[in-house]
C-alpha positions as a printed Julia matrix, in Angstrom:
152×3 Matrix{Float64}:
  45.28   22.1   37.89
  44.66   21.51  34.59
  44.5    17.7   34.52
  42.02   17.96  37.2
  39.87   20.02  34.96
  39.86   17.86  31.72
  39.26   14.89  34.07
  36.29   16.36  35.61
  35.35   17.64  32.21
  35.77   14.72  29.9
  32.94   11.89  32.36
  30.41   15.3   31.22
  31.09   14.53  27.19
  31.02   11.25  27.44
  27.44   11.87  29.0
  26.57   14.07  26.74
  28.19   11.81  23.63
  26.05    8.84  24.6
  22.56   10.98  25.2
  23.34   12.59  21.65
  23.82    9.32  20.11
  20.62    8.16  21.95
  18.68   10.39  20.33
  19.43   10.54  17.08
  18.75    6.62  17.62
  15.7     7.55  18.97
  14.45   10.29  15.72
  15.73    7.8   13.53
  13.23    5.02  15.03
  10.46    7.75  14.87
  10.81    8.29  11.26
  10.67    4.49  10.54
   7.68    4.04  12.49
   6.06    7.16  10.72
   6.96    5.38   7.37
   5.47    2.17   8.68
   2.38    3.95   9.45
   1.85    5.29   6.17
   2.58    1.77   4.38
  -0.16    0.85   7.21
  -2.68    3.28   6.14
  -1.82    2.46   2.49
  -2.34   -1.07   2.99
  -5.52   -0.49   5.01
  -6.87    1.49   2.13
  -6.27   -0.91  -0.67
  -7.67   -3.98   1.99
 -11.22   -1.85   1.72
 -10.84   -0.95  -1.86
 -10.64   -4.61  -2.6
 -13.23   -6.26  -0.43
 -15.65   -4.06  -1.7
 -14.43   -4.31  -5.03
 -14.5    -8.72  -4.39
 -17.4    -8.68  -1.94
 -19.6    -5.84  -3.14
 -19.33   -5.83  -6.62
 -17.87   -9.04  -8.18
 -20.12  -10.87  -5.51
 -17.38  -13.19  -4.78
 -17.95  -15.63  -1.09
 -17.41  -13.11   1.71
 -14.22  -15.83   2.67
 -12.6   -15.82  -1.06
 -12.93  -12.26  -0.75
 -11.25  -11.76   2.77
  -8.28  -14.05   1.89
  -7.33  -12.04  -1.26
  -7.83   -8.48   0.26
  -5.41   -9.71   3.2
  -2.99  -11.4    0.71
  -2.46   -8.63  -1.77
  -2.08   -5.43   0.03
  -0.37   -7.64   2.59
   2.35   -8.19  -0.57
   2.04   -4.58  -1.52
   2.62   -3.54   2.24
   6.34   -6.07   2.1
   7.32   -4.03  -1.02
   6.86   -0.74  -0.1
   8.24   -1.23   3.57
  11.22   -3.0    2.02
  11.96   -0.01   0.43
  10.68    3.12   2.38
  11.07    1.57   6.18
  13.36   -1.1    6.94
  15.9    -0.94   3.49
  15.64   -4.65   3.61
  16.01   -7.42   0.73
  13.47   -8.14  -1.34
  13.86  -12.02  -0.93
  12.07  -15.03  -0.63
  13.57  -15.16   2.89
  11.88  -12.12   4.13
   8.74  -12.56   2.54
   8.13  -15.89   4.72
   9.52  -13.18   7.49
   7.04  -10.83   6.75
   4.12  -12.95   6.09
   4.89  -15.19   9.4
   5.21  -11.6   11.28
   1.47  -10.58  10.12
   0.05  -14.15  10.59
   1.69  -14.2   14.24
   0.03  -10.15  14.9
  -3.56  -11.8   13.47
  -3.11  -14.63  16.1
  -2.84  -11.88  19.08
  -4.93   -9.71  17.84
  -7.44  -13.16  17.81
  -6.47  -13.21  21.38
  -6.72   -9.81  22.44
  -9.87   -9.87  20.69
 -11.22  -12.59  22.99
 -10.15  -11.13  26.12
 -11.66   -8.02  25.72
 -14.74   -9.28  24.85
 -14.56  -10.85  28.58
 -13.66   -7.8   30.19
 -15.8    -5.2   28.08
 -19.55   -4.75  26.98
 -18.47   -2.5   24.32
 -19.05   -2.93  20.19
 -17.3    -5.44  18.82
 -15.74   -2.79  16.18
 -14.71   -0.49  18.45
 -12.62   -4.14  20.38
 -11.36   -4.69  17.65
  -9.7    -1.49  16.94
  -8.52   -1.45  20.84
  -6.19   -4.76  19.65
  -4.41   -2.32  16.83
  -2.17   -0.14  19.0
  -0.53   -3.78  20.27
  -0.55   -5.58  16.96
   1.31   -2.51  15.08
   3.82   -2.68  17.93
   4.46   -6.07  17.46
   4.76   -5.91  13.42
   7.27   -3.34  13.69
   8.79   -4.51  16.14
   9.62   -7.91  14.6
   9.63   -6.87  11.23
  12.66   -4.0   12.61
  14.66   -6.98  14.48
  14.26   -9.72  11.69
  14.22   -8.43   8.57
  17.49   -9.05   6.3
  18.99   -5.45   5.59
  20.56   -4.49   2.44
  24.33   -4.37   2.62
  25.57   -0.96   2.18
C-alpha cells in the first residue's frame, strides 16, 4: 500500500518541481527586462539631452547631430546593460553584438514604420511610438540569447 502511494505521489512533485523551477525562470526574466527598461529610459534621456544639446544649442547639422546622440548613449546603454542586465563581457565581441542588435531593431522599426503608415491615418509620432513595444522585444530578446556571459 505504501508503494502505491509514493508512486502516485512522486508524478505530483515532479509537477510541482518543474512549475517551481518555471517560475522562478520566469521572475528572473522579469527582473532583467525591468533592468533593461531602465537602461532604456536612461538611454532615451541622454539621446534628448544630447540632440538638443548638438542640435539646439551648438547648432550642429540636424544629421551630425542624430548620428552622435544614437552613438553615445547607444555605448552608454552596452555598458550599463553589461553590467546591470545581462552580466555579460565587456568585449569587442559584444559590442559589434550589441551595436548589430540595435542597427537590426532600427531596420524593423524602418519597416514597421512604413507599414503603418499604409494601414493608419494617424500622426506620424504617435506610429512611431506604436513600432517600440516590437523593437524592445526584439533588443532584448537578441541581446538575452547572444550576448557572451561572464564565467562565474
Amino acid at each position: 500500500m505504501i508503494i502505491k502511494v509514493q508512486s502516485q505521489v512522486m508524478p505530483f512533485f515532479k509537477l510541482f518541481a518543474y512549475f517551481a523551477n518555471w517560475f522562478n525562470e520566469f521572475v528572473k526574466m522579469l527582473k532583467k527586462l525591468a533592468g533593461f527598461s531602465i537602461v532604456g529610459v536612461i538611454s532615451t534621456l541622454c539621446t534628448a539631452a544630447l540632440m538638443f544639446l548638438f542640435h539646439n544649442l551648438l547648432h550642429w547639422h540636424e544629421q551630425v547631430s542624430y548620428v552622435l546622440s544614437y552613438i553615445i548613449p547607444l555605448f552608454l546603454s552596452f555598458v550599463l546593460n553589461s553590467i546591470f542586465v545581462f552580466n555579460s563581457h565587456k568585449s569587442v565581441r559584444n559590442i559589434v553584438v550589441y551595436f548589430s542588435i540595435y542597427l537590426s531593431s532600427m531596420f524593423t522599426g524602418m519597416v514597421l514604420l512604413a507599414v503603418y503608415k499604409n494601414f493608419f491615418t494617424w500622426d506620424e509620432t504617435i506610429l512611431s511610438y506604436m513600432t517600440i513595444p516590437v523593437t524592445m522585444a526584439q533588443n532584448f530578446s537578441l541581446s538575452h540569447f547572444l550576448l557572451k556571459k561572464k564565467a562565474h
